[in-house]
MDTraj code that builds the backbone (N, CA, C; nanometers):
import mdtraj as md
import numpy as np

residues = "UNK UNK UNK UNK UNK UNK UNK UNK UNK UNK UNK UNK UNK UNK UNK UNK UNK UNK UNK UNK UNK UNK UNK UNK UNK UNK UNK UNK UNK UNK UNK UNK UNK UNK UNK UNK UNK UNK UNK UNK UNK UNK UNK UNK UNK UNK UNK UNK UNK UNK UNK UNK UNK UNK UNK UNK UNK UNK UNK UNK UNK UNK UNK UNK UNK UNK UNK UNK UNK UNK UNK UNK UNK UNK UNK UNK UNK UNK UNK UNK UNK UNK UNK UNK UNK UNK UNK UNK UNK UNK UNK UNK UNK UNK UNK UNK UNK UNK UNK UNK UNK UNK UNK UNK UNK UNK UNK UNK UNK UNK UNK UNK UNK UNK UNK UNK UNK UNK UNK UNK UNK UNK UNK UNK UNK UNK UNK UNK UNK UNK UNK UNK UNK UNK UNK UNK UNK UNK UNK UNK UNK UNK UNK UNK UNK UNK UNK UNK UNK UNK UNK UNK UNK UNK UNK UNK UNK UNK".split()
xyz = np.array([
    [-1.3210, -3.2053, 6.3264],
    [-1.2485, -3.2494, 6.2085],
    [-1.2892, -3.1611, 6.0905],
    [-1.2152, -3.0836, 6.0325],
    [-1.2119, -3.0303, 5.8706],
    [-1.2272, -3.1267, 5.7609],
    [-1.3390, -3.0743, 5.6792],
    [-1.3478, -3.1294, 5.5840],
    [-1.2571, -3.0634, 5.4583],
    [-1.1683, -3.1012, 5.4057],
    [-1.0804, -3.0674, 5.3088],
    [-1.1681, -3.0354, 5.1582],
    [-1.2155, -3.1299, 5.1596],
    [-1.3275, -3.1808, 4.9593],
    [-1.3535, -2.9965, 4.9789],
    [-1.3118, -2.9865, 4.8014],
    [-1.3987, -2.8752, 4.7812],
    [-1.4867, -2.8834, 4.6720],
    [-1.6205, -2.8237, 4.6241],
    [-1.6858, -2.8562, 4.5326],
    [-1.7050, -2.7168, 4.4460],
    [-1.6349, -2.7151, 4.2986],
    [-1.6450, -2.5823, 4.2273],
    [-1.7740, -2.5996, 4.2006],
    [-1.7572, -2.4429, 4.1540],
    [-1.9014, -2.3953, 4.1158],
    [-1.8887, -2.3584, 3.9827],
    [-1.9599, -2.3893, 3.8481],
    [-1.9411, -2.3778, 3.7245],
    [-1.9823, -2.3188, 3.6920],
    [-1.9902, -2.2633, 3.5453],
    [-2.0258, -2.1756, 3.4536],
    [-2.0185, -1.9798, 3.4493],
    [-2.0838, -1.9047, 3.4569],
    [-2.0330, -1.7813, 3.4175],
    [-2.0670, -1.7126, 3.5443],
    [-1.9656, -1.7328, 3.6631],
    [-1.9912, -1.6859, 3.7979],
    [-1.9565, -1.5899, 3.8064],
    [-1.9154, -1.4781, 3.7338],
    [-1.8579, -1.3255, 3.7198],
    [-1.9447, -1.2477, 3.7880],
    [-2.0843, -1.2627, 3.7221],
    [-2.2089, -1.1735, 3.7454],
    [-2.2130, -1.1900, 3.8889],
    [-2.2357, -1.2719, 3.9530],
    [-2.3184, -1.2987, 4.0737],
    [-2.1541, -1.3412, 4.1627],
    [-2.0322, -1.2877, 4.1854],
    [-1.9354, -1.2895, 4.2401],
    [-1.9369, -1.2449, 4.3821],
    [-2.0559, -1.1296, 4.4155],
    [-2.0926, -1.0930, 4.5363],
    [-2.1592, -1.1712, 4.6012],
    [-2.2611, -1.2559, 4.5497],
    [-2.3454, -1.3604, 4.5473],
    [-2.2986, -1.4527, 4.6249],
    [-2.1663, -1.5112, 4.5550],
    [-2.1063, -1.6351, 4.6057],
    [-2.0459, -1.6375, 4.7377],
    [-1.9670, -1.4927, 4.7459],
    [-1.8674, -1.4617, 4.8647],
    [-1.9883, -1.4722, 4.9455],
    [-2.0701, -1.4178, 4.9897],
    [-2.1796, -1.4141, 5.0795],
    [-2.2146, -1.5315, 5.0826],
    [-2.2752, -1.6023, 5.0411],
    [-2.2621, -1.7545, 5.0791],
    [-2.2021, -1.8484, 5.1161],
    [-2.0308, -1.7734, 5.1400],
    [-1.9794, -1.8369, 5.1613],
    [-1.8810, -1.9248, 5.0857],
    [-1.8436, -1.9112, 4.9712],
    [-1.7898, -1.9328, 4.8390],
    [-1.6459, -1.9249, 4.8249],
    [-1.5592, -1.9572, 4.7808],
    [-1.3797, -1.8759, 4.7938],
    [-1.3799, -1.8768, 4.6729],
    [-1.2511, -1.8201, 4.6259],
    [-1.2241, -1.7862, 4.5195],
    [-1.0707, -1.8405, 4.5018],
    [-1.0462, -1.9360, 4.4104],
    [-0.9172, -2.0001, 4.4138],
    [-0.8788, -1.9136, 4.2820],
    [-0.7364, -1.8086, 4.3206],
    [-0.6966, -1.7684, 4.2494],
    [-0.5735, -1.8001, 4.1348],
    [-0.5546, -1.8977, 4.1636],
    [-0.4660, -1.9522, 4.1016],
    [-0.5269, -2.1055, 3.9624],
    [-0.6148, -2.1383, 4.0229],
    [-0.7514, -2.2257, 3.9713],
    [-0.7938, -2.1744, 3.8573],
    [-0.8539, -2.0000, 3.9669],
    [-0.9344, -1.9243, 3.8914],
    [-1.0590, -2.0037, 3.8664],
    [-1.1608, -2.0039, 3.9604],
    [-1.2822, -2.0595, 3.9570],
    [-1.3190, -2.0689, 4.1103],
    [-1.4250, -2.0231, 4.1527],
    [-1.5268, -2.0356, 4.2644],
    [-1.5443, -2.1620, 4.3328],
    [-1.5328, -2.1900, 4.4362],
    [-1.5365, -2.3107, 4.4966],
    [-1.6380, -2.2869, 4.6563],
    [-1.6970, -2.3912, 4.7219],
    [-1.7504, -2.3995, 4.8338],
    [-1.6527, -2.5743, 4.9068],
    [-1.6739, -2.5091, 5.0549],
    [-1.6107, -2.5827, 5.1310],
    [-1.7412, -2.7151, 5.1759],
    [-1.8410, -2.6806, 5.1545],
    [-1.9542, -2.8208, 5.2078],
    [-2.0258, -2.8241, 5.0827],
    [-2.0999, -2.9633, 5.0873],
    [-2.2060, -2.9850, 4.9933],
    [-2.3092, -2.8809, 4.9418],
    [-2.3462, -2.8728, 5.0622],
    [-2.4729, -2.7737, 5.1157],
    [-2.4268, -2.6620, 5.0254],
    [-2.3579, -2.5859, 5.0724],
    [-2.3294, -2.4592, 5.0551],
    [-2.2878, -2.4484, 4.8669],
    [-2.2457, -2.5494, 4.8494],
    [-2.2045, -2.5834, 4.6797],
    [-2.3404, -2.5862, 4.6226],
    [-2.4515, -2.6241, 4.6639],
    [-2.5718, -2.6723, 4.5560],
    [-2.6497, -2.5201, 4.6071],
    [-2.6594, -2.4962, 4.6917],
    [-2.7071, -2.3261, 4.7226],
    [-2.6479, -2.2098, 4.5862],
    [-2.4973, -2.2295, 4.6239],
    [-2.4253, -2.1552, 4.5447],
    [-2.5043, -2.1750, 4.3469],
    [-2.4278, -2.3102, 4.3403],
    [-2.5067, -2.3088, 4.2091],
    [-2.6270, -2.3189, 4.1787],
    [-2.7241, -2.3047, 4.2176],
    [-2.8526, -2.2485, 4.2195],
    [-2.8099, -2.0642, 4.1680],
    [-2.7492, -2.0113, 4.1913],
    [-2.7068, -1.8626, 4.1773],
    [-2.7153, -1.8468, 4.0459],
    [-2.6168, -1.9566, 3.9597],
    [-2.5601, -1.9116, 3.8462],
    [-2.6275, -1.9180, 3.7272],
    [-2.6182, -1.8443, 3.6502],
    [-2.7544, -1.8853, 3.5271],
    [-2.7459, -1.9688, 3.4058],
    [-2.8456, -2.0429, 3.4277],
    [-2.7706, -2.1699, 3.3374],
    [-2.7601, -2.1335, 3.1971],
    [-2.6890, -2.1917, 3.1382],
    [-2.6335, -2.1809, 2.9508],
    [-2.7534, -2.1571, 2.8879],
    [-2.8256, -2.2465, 2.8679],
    [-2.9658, -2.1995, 2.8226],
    [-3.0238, -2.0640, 2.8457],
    [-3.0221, -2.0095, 2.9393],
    [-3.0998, -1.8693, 2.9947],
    [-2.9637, -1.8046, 2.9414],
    [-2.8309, -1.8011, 2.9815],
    [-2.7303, -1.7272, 2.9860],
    [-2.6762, -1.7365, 2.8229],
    [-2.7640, -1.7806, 2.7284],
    [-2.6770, -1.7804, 2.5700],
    [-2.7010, -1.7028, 2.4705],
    [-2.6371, -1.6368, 2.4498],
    [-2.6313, -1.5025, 2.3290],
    [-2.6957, -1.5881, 2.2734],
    [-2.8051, -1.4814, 2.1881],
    [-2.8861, -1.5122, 2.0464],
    [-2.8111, -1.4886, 1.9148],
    [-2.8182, -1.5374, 1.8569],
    [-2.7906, -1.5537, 1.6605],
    [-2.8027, -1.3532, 1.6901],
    [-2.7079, -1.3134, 1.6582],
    [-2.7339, -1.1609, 1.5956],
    [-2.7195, -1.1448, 1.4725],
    [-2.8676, -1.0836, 1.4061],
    [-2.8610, -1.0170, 1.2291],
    [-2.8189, -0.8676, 1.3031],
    [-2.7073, -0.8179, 1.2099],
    [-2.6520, -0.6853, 1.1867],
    [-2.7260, -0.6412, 1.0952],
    [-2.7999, -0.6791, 0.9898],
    [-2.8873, -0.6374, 0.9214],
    [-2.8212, -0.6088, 0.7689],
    [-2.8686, -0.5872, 0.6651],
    [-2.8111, -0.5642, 0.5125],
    [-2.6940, -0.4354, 0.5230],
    [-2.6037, -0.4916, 0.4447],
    [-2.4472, -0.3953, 0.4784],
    [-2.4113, -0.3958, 0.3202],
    [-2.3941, -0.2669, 0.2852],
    [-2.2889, -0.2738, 0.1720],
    [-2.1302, -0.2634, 0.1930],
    [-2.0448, -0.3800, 0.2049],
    [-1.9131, -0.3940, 0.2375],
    [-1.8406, -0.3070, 0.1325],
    [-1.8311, -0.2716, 0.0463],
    [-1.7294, -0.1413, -0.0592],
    [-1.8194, -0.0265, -0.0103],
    [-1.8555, -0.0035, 0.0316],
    [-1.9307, 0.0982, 0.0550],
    [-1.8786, 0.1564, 0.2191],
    [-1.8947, 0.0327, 0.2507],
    [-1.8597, 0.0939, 0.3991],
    [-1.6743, 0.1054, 0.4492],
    [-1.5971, -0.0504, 0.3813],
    [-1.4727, -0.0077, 0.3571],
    [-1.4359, 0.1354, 0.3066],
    [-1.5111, 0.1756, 0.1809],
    [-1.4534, 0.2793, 0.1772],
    [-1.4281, 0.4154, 0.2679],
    [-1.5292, 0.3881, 0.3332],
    [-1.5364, 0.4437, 0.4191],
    [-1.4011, 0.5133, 0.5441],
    [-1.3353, 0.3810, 0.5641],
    [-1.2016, 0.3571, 0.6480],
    [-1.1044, 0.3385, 0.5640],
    [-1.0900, 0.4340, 0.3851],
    [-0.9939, 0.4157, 0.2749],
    [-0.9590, 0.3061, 0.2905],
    [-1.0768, 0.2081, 0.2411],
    [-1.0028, 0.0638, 0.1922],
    [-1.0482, 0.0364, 0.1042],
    [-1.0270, -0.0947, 0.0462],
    [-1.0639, -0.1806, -0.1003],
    [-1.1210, -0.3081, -0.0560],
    [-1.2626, -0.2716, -0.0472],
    [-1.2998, -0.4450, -0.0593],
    [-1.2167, -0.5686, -0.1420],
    [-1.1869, -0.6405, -0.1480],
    [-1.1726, -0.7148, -0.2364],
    [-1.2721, -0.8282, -0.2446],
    [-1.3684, -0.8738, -0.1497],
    [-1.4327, -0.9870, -0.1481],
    [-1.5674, -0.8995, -0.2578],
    [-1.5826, -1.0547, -0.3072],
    [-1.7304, -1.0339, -0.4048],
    [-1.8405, -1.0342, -0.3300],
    [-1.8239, -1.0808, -0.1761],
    [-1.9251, -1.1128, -0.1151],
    [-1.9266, -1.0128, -0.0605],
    [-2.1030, -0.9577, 0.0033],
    [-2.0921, -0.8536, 0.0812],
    [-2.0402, -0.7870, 0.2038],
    [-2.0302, -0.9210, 0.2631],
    [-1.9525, -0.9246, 0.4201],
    [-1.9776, -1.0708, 0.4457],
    [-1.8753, -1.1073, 0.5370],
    [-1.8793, -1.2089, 0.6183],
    [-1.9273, -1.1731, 0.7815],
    [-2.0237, -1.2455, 0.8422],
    [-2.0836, -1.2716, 1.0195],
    [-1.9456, -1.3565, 1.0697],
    [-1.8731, -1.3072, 1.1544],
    [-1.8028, -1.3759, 1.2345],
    [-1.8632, -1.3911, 1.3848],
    [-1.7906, -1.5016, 1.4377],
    [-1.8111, -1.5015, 1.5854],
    [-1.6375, -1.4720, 1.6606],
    [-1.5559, -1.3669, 1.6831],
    [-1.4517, -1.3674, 1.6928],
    [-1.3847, -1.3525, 1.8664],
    [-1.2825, -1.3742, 1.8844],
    [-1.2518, -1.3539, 2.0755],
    [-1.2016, -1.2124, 2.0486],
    [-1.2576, -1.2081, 2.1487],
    [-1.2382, -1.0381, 2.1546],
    [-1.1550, -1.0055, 2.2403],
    [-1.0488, -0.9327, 2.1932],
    [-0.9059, -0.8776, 2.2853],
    [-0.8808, -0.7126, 2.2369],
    [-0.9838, -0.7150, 2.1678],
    [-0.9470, -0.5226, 2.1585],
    [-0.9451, -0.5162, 1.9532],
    [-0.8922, -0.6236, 1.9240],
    [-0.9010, -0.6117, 1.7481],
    [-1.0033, -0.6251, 1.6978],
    [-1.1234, -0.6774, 1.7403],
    [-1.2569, -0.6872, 1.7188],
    [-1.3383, -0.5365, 1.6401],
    [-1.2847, -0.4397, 1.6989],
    [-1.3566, -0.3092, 1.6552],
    [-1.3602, -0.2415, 1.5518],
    [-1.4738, -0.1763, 1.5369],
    [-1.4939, -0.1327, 1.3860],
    [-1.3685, -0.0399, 1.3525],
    [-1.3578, -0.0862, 1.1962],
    [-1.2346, -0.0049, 1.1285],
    [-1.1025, -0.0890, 1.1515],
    [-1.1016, -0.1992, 1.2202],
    [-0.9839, -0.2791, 1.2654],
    [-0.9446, -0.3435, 1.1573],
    [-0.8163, -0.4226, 1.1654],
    [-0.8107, -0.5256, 1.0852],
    [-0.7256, -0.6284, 1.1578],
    [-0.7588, -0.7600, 1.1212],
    [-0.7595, -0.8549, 1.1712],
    [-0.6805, -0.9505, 1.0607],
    [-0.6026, -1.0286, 1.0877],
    [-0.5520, -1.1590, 0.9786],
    [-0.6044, -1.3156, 1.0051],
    [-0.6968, -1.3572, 0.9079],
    [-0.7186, -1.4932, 0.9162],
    [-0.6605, -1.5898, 0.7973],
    [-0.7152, -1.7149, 0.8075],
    [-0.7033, -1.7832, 0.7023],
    [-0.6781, -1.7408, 0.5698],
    [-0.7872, -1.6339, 0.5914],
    [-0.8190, -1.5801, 0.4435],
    [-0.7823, -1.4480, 0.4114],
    [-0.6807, -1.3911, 0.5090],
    [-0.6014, -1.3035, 0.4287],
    [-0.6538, -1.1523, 0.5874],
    [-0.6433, -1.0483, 0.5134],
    [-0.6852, -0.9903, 0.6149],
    [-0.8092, -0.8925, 0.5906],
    [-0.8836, -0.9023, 0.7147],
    [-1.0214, -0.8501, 0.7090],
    [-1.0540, -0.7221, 0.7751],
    [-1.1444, -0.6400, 0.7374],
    [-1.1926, -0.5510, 0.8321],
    [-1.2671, -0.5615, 0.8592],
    [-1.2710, -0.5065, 1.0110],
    [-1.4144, -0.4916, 1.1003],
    [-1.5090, -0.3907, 1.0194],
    [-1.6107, -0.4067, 0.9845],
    [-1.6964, -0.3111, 0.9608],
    [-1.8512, -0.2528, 1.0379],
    [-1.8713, -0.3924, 1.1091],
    [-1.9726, -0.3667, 1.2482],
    [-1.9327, -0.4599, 1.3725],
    [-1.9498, -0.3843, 1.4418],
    [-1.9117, -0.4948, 1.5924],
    [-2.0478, -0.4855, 1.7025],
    [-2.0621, -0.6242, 1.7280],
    [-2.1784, -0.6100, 1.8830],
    [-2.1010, -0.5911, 2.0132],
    [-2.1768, -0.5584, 2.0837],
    [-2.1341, -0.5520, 2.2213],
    [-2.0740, -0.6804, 2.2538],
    [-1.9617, -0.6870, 2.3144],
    [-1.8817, -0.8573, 2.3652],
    [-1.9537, -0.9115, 2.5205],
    [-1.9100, -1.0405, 2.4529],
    [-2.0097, -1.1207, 2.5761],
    [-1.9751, -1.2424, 2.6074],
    [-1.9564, -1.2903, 2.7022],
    [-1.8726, -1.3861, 2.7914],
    [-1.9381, -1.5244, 2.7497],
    [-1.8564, -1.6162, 2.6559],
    [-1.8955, -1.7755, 2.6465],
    [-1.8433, -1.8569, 2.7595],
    [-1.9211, -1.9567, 2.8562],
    [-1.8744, -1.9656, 2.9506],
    [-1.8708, -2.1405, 2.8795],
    [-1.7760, -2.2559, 2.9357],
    [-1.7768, -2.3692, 2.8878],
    [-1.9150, -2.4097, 2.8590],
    [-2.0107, -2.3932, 2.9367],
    [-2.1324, -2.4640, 2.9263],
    [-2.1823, -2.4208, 2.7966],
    [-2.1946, -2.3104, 2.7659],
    [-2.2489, -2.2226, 2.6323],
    [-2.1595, -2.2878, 2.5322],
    [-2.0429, -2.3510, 2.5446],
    [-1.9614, -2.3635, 2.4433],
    [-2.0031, -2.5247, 2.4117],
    [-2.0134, -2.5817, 2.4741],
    [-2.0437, -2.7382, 2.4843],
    [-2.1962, -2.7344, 2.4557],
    [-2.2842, -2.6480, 2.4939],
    [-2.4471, -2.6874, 2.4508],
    [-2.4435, -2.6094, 2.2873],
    [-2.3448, -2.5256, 2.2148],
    [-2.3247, -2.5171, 2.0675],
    [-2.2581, -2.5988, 1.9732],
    [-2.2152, -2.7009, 2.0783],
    [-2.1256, -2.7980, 2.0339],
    [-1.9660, -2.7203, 1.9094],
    [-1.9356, -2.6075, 2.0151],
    [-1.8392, -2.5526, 1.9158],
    [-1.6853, -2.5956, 2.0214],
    [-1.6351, -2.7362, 1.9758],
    [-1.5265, -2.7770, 2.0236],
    [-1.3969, -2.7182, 2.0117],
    [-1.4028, -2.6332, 1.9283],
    [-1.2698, -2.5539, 1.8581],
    [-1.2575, -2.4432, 1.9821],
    [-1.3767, -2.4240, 2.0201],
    [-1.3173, -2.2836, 2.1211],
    [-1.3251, -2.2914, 2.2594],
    [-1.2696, -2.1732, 2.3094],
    [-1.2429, -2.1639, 2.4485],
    [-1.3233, -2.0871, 2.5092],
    [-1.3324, -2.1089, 2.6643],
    [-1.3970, -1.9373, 2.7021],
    [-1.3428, -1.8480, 2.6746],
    [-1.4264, -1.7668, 2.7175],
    [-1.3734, -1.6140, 2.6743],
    [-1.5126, -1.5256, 2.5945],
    [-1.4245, -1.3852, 2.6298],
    [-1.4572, -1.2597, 2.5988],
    [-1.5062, -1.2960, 2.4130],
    [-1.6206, -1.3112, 2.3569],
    [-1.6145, -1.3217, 2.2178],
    [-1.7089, -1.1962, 2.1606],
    [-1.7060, -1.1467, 2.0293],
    [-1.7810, -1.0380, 1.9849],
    [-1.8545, -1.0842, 1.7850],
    [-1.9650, -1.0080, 1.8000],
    [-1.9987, -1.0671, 1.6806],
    [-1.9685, -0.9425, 1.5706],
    [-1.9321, -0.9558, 1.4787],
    [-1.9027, -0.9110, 1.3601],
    [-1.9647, -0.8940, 1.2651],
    [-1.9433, -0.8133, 1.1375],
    [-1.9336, -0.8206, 1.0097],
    [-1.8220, -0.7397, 0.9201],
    [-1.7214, -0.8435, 0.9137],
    [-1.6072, -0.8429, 0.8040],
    [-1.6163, -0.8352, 0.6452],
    [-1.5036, -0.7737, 0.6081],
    [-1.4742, -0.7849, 0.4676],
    [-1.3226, -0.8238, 0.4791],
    [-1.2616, -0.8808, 0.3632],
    [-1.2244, -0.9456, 0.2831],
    [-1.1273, -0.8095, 0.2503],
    [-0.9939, -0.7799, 0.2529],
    [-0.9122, -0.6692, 0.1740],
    [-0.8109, -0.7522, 0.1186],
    [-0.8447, -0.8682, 0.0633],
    [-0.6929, -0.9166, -0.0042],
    [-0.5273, -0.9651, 0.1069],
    [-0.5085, -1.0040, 0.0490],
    [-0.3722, -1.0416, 0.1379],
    [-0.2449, -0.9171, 0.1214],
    [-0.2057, -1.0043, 0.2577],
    [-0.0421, -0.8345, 0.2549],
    [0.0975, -0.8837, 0.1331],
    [0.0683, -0.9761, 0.0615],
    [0.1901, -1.0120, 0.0370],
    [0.2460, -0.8994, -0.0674],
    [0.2024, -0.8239, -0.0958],
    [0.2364, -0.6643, -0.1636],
    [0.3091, -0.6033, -0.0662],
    [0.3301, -0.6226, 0.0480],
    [0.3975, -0.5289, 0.1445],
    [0.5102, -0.5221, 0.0764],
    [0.5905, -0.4064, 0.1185],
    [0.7355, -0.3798, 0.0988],
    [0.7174, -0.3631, -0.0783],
    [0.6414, -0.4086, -0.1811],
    [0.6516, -0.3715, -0.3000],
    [0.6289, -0.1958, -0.3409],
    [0.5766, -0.1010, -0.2777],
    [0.5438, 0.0117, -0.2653],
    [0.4007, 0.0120, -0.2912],
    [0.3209, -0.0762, -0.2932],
    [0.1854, -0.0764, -0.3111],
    [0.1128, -0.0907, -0.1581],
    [0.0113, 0.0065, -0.1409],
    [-0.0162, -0.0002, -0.0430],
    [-0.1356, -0.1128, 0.0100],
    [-0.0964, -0.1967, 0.0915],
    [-0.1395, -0.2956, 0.1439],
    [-0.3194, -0.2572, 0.2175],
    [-0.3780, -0.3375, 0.1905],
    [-0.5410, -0.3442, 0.2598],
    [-0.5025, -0.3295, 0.3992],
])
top = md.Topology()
chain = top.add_chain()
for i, resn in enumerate(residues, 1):
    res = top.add_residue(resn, chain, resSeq=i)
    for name in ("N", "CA", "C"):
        top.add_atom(name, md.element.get_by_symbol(name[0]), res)
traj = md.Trajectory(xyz[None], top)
């Protein structure tokens, strides 16, 4: 008799993907998430994966930045009084230095970027940051160029 039950395997199983198959592991592609066909083989498996705690980006200081200084750099205009803003942003490719990005607050440039690094649910739930998803995220330091609503006036936009 086949046992049908399958038991996923959680958190940031990317790394150790060779890991799993060898143990015996599938890969539901449509799921998209790692699964084992027995008990056994499920609590083996997650034993593999590294838990949130061990697996959680640290607080990164980028260190003291002069934001007009460095905009100018990429011919722009600070507009913020502040020196830069630390973001925590998802990273899809706009993340990178010299970029610009549109938020709340108008639109920003990248002026330093960290290396990107995979929040897996568990990391997201032990920061208690409910707003976000997994994913690819990168840490920052933005400025502030004012809003586009000058476009089309002949003034050239941040």
């Amino acid at each position: 008799m086949s046992d049908s039950k399958t038991y996923p395997i959680t958190g940031n199983t990317y790394p150790i993907r060779d890991q799993l198959k060898a143990c015996g592991c599938r890969w539901d592609a449509t799921k998209k998430y790692w699964y084992a066909t027995s008990e056994e083989c499920a609590k083996k498996a997650q034993a593999f994966v590294p838990t949130a705690a061990l697996n959680s980006p640290a607080p990164r200081d980028m260190g003291p930045i002069d934001a007009k200084v460095e905009a100018a750099k990429f011919g722009r205009v600070a507009t913020s009084e502040k020196t830069s803003q630390h973001m925590l942003r998802s990273f899809r490719g706009q993340s990178r230095v010299g970029n610009m990005f549109r938020d709340e607050d108008g639109l920003q440039l990248v002026l330093r970027a960290g290396r990107p690094y995979y929040l897996t649910r568990d990391m997201i739930e032990d920061f208690d940051w409910f707003s976000m998803e997994p994913g690819w995220y990168v840490d920052c330091d933005c400025v502030s160029c004012g809003t586009d609503s000058k476009r089309g006036s002949g003034e050239e936009s941040c």
